[in-house]
FIKOLZA-1660 file (N, C-alpha, C; in steps of 0.1 Angstrom, whole numbers, plus 5000, padded with zeros to 4 digits):
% residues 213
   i   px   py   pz ch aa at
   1 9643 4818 4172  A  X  N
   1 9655 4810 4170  A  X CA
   1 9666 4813 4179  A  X  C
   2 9667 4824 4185  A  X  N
   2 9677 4825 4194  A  X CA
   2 9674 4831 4205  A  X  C
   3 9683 4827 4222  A  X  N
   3 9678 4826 4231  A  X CA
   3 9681 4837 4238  A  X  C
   4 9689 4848 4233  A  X  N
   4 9688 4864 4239  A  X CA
   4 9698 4856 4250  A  X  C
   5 9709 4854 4248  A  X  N
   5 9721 4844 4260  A  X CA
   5 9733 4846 4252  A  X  C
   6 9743 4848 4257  A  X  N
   6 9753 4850 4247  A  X CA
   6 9761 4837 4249  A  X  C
   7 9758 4827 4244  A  X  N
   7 9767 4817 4240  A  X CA
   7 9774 4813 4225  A  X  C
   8 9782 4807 4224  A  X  N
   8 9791 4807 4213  A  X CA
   8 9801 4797 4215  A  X  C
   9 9806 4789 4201  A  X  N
   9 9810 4776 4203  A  X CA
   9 9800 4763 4201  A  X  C
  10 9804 4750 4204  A  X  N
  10 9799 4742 4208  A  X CA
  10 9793 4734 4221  A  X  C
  11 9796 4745 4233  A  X  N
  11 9792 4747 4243  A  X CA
  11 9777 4750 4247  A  X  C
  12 9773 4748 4260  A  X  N
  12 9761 4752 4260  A  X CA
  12 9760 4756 4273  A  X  C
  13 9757 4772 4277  A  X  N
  13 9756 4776 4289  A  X CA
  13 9748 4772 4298  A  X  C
  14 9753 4768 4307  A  X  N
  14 9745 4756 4318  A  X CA
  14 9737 4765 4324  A  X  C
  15 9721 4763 4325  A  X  N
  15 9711 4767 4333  A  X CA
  15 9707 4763 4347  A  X  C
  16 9708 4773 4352  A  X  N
  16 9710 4775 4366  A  X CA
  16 9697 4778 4373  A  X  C
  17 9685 4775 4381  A  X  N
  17 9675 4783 4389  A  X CA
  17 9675 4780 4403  A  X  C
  18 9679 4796 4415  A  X  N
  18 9678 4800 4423  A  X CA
  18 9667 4801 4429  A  X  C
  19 9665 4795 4442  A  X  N
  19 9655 4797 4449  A  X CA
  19 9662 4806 4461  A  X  C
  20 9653 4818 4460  A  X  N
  20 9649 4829 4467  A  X CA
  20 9644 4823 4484  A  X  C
  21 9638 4815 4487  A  X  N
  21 9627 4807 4495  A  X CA
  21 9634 4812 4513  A  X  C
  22 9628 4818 4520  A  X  N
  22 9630 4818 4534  A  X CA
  22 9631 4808 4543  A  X  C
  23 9630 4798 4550  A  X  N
  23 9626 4787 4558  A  X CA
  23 9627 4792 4573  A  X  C
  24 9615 4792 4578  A  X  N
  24 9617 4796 4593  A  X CA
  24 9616 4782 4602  A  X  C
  25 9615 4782 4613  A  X  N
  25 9613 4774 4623  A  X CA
  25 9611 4779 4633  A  X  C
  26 9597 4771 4638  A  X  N
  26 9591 4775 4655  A  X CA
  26 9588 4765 4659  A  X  C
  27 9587 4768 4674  A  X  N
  27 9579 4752 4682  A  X CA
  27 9566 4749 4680  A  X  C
  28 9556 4761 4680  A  X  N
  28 9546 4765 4677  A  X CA
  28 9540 4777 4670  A  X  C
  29 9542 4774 4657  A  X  N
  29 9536 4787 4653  A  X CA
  29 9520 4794 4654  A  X  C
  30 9511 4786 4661  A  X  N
  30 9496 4789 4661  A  X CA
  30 9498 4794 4670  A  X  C
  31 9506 4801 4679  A  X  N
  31 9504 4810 4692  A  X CA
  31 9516 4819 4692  A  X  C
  32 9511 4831 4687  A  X  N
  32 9517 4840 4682  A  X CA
  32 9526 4849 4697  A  X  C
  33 9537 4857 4697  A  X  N
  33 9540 4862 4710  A  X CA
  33 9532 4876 4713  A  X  C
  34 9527 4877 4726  A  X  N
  34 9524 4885 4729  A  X CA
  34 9523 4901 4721  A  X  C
  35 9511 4907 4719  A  X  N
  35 9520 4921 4716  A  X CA
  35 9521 4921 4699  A  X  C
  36 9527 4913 4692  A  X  N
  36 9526 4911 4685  A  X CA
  36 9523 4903 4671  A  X  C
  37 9525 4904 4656  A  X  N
  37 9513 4899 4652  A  X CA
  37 9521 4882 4647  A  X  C
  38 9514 4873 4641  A  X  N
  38 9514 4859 4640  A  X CA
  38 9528 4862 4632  A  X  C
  39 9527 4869 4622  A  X  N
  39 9535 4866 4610  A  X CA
  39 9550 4874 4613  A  X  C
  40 9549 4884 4625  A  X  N
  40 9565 4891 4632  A  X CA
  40 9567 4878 4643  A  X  C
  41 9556 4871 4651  A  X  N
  41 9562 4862 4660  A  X CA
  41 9571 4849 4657  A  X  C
  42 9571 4850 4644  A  X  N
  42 9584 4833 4637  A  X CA
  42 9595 4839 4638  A  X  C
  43 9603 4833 4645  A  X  N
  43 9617 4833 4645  A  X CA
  43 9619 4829 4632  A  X  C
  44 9629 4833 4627  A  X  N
  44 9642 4830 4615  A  X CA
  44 9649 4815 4617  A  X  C
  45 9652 4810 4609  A  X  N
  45 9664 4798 4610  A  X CA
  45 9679 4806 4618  A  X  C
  46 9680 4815 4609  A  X  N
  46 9690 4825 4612  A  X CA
  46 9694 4838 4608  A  X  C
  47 9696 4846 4615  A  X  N
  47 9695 4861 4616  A  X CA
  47 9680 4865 4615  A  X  C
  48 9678 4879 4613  A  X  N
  48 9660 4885 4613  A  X CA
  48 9654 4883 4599  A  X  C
  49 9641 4877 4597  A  X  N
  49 9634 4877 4589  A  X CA
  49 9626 4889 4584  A  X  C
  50 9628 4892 4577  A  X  N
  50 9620 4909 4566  A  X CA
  50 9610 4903 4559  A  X  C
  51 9598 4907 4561  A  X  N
  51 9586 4906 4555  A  X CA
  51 9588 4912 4538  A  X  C
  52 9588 4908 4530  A  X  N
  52 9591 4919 4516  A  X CA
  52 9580 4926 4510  A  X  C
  53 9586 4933 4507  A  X  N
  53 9575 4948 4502  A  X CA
  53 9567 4942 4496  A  X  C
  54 9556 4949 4493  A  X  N
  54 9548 4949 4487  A  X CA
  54 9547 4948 4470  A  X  C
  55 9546 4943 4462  A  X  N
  55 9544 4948 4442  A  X CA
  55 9544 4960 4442  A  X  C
  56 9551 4965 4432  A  X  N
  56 9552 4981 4431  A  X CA
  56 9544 4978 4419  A  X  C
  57 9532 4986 4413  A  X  N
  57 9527 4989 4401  A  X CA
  57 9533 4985 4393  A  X  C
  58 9549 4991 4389  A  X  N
  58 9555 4989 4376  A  X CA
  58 9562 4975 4378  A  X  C
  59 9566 4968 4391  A  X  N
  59 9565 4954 4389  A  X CA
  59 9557 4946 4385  A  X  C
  60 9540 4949 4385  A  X  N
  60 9531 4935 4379  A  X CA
  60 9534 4935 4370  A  X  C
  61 9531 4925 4362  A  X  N
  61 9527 4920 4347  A  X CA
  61 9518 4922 4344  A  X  C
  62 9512 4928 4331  A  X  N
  62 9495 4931 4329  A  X CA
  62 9497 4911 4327  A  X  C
  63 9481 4908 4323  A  X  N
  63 9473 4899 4320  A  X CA
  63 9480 4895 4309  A  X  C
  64 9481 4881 4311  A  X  N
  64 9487 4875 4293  A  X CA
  64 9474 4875 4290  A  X  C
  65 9475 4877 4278  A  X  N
  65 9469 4874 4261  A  X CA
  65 9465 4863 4259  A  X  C
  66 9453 4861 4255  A  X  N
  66 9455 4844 4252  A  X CA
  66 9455 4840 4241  A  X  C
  67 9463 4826 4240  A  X  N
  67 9469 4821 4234  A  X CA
  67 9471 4820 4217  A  X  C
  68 9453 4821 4211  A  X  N
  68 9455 4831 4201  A  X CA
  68 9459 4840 4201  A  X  C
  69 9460 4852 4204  A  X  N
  69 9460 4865 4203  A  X CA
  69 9481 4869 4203  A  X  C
  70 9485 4855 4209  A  X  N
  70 9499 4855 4210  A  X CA
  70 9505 4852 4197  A  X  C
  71 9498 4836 4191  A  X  N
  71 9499 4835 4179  A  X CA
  71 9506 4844 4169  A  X  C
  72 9494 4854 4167  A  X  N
  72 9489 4865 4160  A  X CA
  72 9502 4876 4164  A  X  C
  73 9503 4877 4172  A  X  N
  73 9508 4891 4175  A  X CA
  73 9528 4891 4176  A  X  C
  74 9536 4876 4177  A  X  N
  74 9541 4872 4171  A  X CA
  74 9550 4876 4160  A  X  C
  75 9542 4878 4151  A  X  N
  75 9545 4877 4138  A  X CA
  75 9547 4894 4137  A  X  C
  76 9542 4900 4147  A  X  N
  76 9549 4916 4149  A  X CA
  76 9562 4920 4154  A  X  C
  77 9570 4912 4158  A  X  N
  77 9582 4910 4162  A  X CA
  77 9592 4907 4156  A  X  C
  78 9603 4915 4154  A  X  N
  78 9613 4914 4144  A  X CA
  78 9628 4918 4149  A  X  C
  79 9636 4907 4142  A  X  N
  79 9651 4906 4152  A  X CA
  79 9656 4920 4151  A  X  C
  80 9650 4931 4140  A  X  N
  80 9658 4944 4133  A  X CA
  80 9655 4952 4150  A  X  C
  81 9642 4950 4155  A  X  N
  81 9641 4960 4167  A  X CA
  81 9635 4955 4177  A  X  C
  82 9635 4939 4178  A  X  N
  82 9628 4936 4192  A  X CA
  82 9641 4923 4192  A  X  C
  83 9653 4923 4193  A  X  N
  83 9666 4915 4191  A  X CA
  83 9674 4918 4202  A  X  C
  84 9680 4911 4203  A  X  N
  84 9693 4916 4214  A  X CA
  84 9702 4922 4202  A  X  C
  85 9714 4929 4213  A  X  N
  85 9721 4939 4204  A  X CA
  85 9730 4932 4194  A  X  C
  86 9732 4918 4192  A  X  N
  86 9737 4908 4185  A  X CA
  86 9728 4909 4174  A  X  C
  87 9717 4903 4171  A  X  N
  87 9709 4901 4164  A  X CA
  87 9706 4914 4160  A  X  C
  88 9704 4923 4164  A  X  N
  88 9695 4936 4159  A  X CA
  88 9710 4940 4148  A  X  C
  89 9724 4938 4154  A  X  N
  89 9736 4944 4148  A  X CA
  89 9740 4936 4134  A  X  C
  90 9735 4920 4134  A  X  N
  90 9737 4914 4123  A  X CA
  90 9728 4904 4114  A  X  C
  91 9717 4906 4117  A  X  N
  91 9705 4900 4112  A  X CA
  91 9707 4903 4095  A  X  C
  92 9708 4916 4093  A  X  N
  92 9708 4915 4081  A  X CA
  92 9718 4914 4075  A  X  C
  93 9728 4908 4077  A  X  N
  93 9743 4899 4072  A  X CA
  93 9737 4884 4067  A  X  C
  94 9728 4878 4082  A  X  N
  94 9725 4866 4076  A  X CA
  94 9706 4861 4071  A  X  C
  95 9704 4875 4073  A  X  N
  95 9690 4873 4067  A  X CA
  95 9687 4865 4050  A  X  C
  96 9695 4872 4047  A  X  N
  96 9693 4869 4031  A  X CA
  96 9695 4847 4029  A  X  C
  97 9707 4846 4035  A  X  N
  97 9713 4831 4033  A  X CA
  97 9700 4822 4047  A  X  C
  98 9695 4830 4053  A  X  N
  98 9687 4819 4066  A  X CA
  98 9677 4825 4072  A  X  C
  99 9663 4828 4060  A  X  N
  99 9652 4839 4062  A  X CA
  99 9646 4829 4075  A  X  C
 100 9649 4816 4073  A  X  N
 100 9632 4809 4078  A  X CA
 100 9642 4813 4098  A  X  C
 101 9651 4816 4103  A  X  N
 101 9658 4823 4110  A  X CA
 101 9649 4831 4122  A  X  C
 102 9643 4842 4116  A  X  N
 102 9638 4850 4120  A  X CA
 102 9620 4843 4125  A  X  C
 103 9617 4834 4115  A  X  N
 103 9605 4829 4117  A  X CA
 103 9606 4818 4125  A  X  C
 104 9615 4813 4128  A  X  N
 104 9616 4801 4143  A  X CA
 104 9616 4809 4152  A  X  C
 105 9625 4824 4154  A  X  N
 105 9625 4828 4166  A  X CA
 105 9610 4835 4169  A  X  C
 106 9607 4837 4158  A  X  N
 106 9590 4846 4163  A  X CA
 106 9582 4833 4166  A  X  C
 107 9582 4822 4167  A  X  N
 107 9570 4815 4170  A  X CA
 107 9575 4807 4181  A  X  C
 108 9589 4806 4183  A  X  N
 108 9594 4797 4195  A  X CA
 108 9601 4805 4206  A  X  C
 109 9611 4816 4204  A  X  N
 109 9617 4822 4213  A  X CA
 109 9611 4833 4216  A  X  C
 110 9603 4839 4211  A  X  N
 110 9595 4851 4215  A  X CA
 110 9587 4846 4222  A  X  C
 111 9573 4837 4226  A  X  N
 111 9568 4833 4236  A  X CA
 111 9575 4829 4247  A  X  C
 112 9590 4822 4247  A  X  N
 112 9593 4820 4257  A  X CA
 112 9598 4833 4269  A  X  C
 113 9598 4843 4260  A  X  N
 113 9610 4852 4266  A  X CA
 113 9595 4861 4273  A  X  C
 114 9597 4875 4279  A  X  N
 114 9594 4885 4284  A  X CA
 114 9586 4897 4280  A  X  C
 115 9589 4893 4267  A  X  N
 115 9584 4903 4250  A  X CA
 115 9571 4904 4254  A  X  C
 116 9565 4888 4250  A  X  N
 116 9551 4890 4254  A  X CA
 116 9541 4898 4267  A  X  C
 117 9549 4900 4276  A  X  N
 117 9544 4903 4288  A  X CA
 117 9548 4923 4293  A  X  C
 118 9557 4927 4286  A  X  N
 118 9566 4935 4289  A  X CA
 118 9565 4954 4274  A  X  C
 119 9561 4957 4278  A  X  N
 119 9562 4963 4268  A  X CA
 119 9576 4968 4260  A  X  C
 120 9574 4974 4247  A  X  N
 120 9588 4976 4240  A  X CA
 120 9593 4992 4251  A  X  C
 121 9609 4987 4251  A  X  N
 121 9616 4995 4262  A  X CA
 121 9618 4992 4272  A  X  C
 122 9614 4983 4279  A  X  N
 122 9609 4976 4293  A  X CA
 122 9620 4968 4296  A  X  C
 123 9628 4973 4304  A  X  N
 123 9639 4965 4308  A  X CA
 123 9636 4951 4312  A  X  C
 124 9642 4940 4309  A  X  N
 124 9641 4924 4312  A  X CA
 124 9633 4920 4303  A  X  C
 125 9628 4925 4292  A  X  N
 125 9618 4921 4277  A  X CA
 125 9629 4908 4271  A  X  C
 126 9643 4907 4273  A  X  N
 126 9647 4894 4266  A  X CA
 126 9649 4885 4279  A  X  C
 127 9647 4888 4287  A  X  N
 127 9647 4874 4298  A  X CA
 127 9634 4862 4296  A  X  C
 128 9641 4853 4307  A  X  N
 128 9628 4837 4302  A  X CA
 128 9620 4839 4313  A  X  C
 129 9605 4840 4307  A  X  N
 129 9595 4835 4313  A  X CA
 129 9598 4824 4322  A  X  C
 130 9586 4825 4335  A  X  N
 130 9586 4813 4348  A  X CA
 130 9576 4805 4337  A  X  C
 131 9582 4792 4345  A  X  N
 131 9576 4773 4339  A  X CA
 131 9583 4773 4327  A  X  C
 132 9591 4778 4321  A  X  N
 132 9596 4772 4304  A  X CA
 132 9604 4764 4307  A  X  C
 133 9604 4751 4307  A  X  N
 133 9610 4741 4305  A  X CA
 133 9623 4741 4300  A  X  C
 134 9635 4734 4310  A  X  N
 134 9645 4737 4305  A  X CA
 134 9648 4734 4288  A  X  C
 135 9648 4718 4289  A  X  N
 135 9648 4712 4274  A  X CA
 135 9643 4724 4266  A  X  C
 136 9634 4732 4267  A  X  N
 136 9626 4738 4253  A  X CA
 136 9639 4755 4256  A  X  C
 137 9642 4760 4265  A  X  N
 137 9650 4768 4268  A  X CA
 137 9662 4766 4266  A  X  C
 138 9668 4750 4261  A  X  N
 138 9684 4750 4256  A  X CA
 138 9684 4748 4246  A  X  C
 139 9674 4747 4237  A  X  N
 139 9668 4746 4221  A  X CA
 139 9671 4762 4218  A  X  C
 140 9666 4770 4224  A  X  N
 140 9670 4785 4222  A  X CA
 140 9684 4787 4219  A  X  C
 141 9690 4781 4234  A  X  N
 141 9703 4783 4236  A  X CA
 141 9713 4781 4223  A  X  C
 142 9711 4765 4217  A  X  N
 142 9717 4760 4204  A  X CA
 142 9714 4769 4194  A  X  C
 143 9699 4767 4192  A  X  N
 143 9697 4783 4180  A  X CA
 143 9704 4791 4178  A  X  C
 144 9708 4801 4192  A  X  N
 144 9717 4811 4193  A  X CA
 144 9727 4812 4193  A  X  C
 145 9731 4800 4192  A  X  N
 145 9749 4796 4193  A  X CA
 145 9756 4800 4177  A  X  C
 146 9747 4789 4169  A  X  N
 146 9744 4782 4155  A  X CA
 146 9746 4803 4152  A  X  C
 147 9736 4809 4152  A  X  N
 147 9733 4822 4147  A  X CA
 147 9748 4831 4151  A  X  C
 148 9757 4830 4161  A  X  N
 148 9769 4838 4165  A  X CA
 148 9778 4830 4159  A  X  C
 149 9778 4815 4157  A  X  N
 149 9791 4814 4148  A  X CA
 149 9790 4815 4133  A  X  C
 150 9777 4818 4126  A  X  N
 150 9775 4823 4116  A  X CA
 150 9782 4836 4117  A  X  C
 151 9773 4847 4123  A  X  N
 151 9780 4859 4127  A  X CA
 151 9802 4856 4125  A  X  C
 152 9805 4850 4132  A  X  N
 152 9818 4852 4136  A  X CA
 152 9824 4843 4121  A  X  C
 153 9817 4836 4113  A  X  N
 153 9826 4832 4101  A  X CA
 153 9818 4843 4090  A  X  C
 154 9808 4858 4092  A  X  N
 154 9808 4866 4086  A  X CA
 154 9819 4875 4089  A  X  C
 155 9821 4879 4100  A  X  N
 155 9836 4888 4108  A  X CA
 155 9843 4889 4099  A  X  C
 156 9850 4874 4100  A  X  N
 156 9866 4871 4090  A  X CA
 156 9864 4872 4076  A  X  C
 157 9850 4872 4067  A  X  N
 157 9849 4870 4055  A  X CA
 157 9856 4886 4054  A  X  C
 158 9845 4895 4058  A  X  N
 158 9845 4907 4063  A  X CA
 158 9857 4915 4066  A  X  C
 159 9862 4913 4078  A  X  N
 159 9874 4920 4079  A  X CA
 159 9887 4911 4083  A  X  C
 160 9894 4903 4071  A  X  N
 160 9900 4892 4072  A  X CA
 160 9914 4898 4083  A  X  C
 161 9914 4889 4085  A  X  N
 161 9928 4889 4093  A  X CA
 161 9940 4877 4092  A  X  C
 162 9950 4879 4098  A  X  N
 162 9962 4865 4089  A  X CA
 162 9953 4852 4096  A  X  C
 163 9949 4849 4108  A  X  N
 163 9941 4838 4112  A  X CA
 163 9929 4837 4105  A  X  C
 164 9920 4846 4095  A  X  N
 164 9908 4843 4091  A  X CA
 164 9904 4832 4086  A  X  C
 165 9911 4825 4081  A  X  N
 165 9911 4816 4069  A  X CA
 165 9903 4801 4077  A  X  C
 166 9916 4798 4091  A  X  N
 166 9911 4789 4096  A  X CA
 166 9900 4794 4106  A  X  C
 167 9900 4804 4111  A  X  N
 167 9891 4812 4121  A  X CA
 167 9874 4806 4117  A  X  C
 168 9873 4812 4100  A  X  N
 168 9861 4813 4090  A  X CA
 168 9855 4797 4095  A  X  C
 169 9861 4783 4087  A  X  N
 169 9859 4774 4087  A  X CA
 169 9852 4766 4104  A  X  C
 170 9862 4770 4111  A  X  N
 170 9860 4768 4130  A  X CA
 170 9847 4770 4129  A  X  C
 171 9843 4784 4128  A  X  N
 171 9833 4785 4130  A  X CA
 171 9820 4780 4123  A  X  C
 172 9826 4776 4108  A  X  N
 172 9813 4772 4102  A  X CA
 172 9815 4753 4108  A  X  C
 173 9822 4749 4108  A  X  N
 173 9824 4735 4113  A  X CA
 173 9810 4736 4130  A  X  C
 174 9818 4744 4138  A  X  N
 174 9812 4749 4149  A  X CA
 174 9794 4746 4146  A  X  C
 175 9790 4757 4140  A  X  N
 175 9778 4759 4132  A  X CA
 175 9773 4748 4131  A  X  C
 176 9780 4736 4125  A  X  N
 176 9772 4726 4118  A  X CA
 176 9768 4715 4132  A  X  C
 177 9781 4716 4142  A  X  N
 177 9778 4707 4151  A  X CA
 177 9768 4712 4160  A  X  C
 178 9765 4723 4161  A  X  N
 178 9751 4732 4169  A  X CA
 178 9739 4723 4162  A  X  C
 179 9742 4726 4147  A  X  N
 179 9728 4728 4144  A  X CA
 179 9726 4711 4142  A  X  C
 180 9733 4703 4144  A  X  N
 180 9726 4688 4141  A  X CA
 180 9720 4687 4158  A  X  C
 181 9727 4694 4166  A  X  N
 181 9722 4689 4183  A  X CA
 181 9709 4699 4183  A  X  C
 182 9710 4706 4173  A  X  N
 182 9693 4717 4178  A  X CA
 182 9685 4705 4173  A  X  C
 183 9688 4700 4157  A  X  N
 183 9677 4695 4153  A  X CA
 183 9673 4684 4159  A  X  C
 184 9681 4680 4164  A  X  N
 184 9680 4665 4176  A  X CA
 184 9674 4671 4184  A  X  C
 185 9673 4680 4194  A  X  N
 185 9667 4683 4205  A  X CA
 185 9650 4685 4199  A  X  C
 186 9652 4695 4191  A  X  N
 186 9636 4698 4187  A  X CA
 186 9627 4690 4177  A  X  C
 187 9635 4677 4172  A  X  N
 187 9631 4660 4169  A  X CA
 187 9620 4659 4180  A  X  C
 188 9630 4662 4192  A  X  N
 188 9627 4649 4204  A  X CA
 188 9613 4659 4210  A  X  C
 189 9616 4671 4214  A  X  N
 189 9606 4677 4217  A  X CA
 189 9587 4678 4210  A  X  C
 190 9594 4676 4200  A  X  N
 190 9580 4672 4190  A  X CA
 190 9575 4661 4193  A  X  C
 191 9581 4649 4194  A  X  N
 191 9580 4637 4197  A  X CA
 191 9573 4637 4210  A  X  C
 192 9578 4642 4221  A  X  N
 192 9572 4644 4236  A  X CA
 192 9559 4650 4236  A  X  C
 193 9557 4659 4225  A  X  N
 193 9542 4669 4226  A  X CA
 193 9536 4659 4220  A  X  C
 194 9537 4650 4210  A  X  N
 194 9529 4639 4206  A  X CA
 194 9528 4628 4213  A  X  C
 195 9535 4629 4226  A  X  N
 195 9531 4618 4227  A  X CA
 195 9540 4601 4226  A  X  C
 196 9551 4609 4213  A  X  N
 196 9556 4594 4206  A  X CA
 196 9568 4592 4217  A  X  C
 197 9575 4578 4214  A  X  N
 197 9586 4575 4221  A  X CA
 197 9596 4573 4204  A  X  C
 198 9610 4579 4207  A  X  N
 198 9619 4575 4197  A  X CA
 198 9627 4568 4205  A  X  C
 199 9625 4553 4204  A  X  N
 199 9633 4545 4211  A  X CA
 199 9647 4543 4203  A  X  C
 200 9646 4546 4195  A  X  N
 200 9668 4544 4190  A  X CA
 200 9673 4556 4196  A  X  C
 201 9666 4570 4202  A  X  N
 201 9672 4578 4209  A  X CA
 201 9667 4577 4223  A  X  C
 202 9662 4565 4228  A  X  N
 202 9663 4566 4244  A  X CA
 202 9672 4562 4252  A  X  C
 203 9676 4566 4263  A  X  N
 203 9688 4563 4270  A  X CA
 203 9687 4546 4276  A  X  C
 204 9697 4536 4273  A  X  N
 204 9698 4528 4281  A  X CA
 204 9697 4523 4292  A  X  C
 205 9691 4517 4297  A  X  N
 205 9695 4513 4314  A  X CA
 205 9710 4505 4313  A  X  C
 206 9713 4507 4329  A  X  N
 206 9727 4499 4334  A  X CA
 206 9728 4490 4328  A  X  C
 207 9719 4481 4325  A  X  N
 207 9722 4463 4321  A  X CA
 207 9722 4465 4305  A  X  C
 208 9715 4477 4299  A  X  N
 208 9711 4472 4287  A  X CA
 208 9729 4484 4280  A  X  C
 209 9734 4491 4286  A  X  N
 209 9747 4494 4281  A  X CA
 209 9758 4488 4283  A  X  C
 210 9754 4479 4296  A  X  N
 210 9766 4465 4297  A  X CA
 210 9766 4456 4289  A  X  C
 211 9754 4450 4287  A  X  N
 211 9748 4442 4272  A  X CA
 211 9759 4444 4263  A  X  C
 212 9755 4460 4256  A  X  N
 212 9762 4460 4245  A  X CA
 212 9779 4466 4246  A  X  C
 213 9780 4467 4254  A  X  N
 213 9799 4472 4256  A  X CA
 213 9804 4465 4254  A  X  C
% end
């Protein structure tokens, strides 16, 4: 249920992917220069090109699991000790009022993340797996929003302060507008894995929102 990202509010922290990628240029690369070998004779676009090391052991990944076996293993994962320090520090504030919580994040945010590939201790275990689709990665994001302003209207219950009062509410107000856009987003996602179209939630064309304006 939550995306190991620290967002909060009604906001949603915009996902970003960097490409790493070199681009060289030659006149001919099939005729390498003298002396040396094919892959030192490409010039750079600009400045010198570095061949990169080699995988160090402790950088592979062992072998994913398959897909049963992920299922299954899942359900061994728990916010109390495989959480970010958010969740591990307040899970059990809101366990009791939002058990099924814990069970969205073991079946949806745990495959997406690192968990599965990484053993416990393993530095970058809450980061996102490569191919996870943004859409299914900002479903996380809302999750986790929804779960910290819970957290922050437990704070004020907690340790009130002269702002608590309206502080409490913000946040649960907050909360509620998360969680109608999660359930919208993971509506639509269902709908895509089936296949279906929800056409009162598809986007317009130019003519057909001039139509109606």
């Amino acid at each position: 249920m939550i995306g190991d990202s620290k967002a909060s509010g009604s906001s949603i922290a915009e996902l970003r992917r960097f490409d790493g990628q070199v681009h060289v240029m030659t006149s001919d690369p099939s005729k390498p220069v003298p002396g040396k070998s094919a892959a030192a004779s490409v010039p750079a676009a600009s400045g010198s090109y570095t061949a990169p090391a080699a995988a160090r052991p402790e950088d592979t990944l062992p072998a994913r699991p398959p897909l049963q076996d992920i299922q299954k293993s899942v359900t061994n994962f728990h916010l109390a000790t495989d959480g970010d320090s958010n969740a591990q520090q307040y899970w059990p504030a809101v366990s009791e009022q939002f058990p099924n919580y814990e069970a969205f994040w073991q079946n949806l945010v745990v495959p997406m993340t690192k968990r599965i590939d990484l053993p416990p201790g393993r530095l970058g275990r809450h980061g996102r797996r490569d191919n996870i689709a943004d859409n299914l990665w900002i479903v996380s994001y809302l999750n986790y929003s929804v779960f910290l302003n819970l957290v922050g209207a437990f704070e004020h219950l907690s340790q009130p302060v002269i702002l608590s009062v309206g502080n409490f509410y913000t946040h649960l107000a907050s909360a509620c507008d998360l969680a109608e856009e999660f359930l919208l987003r993971v509506h639509l996602l269902i709908a895509e894995c089936r296949g279906e179209h929800v056409l009162e939630l598809e986007r317009d064309t130019n003519q057909e929102f001039l139509e109606k304006a």
